[in-house]
N, C-alpha and C positions, 0 to 999 in steps of 0.2 A: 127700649126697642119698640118700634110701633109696625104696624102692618099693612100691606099693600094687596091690590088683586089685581090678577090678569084676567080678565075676561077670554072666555073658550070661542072658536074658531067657529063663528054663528050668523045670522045675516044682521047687517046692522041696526033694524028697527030693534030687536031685542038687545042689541048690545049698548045701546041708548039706555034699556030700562034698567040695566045691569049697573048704569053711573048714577042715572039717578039715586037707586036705592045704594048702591056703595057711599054716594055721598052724605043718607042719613045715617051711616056704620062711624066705624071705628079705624077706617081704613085711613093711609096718611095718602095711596098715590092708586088711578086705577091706570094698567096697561095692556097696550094692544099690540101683539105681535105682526111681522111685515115676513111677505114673502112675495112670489109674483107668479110663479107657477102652481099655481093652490087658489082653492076658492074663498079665501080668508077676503075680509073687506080692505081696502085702502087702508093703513093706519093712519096718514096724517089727515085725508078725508074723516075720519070716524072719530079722530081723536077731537075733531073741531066739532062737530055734533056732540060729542060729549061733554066738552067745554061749554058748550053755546047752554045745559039744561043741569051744567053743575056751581056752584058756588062755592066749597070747599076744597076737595081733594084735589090735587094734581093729578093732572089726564099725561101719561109718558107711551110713549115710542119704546116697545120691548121685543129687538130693538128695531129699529131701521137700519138697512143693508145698503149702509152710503156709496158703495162705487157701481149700485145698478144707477144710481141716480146724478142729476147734474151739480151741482156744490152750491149754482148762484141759485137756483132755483130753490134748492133744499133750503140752503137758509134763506130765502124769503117767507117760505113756506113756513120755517120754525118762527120766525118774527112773526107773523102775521099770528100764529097761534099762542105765542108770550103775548101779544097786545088781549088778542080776543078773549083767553081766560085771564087776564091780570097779573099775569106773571106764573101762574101755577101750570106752564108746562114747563117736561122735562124731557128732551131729546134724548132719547138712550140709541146708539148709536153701534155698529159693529158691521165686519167688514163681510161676511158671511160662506157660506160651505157648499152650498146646492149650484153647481155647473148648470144645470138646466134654468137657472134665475137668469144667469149671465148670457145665458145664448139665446134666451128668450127677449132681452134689450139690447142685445148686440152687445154686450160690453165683454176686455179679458177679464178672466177669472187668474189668469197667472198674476197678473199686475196689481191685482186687487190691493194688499197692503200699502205698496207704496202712492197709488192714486188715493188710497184715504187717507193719508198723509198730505199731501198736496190738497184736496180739499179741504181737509181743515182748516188748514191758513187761511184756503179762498175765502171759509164761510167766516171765520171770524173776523175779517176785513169788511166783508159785508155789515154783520151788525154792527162793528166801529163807526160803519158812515164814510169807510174811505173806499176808493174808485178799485174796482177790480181789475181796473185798464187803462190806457192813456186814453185819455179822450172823453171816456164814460162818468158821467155823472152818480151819484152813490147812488145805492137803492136801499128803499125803505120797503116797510115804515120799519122804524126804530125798534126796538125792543124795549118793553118796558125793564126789564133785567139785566141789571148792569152788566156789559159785556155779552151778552143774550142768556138764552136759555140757559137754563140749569143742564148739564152734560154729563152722561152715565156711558161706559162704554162696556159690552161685552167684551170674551174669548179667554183664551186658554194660556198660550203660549206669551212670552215676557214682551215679545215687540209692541201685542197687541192690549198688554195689562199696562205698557212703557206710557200710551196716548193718556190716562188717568194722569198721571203727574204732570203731564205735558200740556194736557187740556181740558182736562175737564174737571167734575167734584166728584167724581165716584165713579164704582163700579158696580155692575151687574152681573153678579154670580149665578152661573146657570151649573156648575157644580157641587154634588153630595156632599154631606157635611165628611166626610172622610177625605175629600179633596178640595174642600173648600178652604183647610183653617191655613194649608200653604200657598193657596193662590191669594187670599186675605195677606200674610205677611208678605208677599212677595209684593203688593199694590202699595201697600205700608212703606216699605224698604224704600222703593224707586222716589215715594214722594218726598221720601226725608232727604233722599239722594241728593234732589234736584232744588232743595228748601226752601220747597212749600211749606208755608207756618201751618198748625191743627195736623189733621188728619183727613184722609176720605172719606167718605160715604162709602159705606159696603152697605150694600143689595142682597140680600141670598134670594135663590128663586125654589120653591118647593113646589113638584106636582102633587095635586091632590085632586077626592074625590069625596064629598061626604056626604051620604045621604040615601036610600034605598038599595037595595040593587040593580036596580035599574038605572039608576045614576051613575055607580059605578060601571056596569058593564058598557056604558052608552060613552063616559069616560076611556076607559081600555080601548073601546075599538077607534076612538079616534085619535090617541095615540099613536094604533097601531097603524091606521093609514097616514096618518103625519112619517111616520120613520118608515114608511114599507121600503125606501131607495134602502135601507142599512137594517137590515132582518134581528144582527145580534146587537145593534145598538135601541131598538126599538126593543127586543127582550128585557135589555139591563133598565131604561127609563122606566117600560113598568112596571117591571122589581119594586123598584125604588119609589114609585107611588104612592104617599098614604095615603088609605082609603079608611082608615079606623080615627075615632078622638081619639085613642093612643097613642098610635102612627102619628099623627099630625100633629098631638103637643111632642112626641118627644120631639121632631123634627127641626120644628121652634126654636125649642130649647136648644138642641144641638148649634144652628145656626149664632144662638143667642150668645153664648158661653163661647162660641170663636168669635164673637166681639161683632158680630155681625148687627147695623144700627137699625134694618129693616129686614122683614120678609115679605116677598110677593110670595102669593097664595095664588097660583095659575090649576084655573078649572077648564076640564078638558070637556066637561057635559055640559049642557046647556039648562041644565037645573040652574035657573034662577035665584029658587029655597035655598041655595048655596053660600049667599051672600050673609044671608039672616045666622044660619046656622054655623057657620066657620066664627062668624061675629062672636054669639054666644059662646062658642067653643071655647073659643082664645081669649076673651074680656079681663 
């Protein structure tokens, strides 16, 4: 099992130093969460500046909220960033929950599933090289990665775990290892269904916090304005926050032992030292 980080919700100069030094760790992927009513930075903007100053580790999308966005545009966008890091992005993708995202682009929020359905196809036509329309010539550039990007998709419920078998190599678990080891076999199940040879990629995502307290508290409170729209859903994520070595190796492990092939390690504070230290923690 190898290990990932999410970088915390910060301006993007610092979130640049955050890859660099990720990419002298132990880390396999670093990720940047997307939102659009929040002061988070662009992902696919940030993820390119962290491509352009890293050499190793996969720079991903955790995730991208594909029906705020246009499909031919997105995957040009993911093409262009498979060229510029040499193949080590990885589009993590999901359809998303925050109504205020949607009315802020004009876009429905009732229709969200099935128009990320229909985009997918548009974007994977894209990276094949074939016309997204009669008349239109293809759009590049190419993908260095066969068939494009590497493809991770969040959510909860079976339609949206269904898109892993369908299209992509993985998922990205943003539930507790108590709820994670049936949404694991349930990703499992679809892709044998549909017979995919191997298995997926399983993702877990842990919040964590390690280092002072002031790390910690600065962690907390921006949790808690991340979740203020949902008061007791913002209660239980901090719960569930390791903020101890303890906390965080059993976490791990928990994650581990449900077969999970990775963990991101998503830091909520902007403690940098956090990179260093999670590293040593987990080695």
């Amino acid at each position: 099992m190898t290990l990932g980080l999410a970088v915390p919700f910060t301006d993007p100069a610092a979130l640049v130093a955050w890859a660099r030094r990720a990419d002298e760790g132990p880390y396999g992927r670093i990720g940047v969460a997307d939102r659009i009513v929040y002061d988070n930075p662009e992902p696919m903007v940030m993820l390119a500046a962290m491509a352009a100053v890293t050499g190793r580790i996969r720079v991903q999308s955790e995730v991208v909220l594909a029906p705020l966005r246009d499909p031919v545009l997105l995957a040009k966008q993911s093409a262009t960033l498979d060229v510029l890091s040499g193949g080590r992005f990885t589009l993590g993708l999901g359809a998303g929950a925050r109504e205020d995202d949607f009315r802020a682009v004009g876009a429905d929020h009732a229709t969200r599933g099935r128009r990320m359905d229909e985009q997918l196809a548009t974007m994977c036509r894209v990276w094949a090289g074939e016309p997204v329309a009669q008349g239109i010539a293809p759009i590049g550039p190419a993908p260095v990665s066969e068939g494009g990007p590497e493809l991770l998709f969040g959510g909860f419920v079976p339609r949206a775990l269904a898109r892993v078998a369908h299209w992509g190599a993985g998922y990205a678990c943003p539930a507790p290892p108590r709820s994670a080891g049936a949404l694991f076999e349930l990703v499992r199940q679809q892709w044998r269904d549909v017979g995919r040879p191997g298995e997926p990629l399983l993702v877990a995502q842990v919040n964590v916090a390690l280092g002072p307290e002031s790390t910690v508290a600065q962690a907390r409170a921006a949790l808690l304005r991340y979740y203020a729209f949902a008061p007791d859903l913002a209660e239980q994520t901090l719960q569930a926050m390791a903020t101890t070595p303890a906390e965080i190796r059993a976490m791990v492990a928990a994650h581990r032992d449900l077969g999970a092939h990775e963990v991101m390690l998503s830091c909520w504070s902007g403690d940098i030292e956090q990179v260093d230290r999670l590293a040593d923690l987990l080695a």
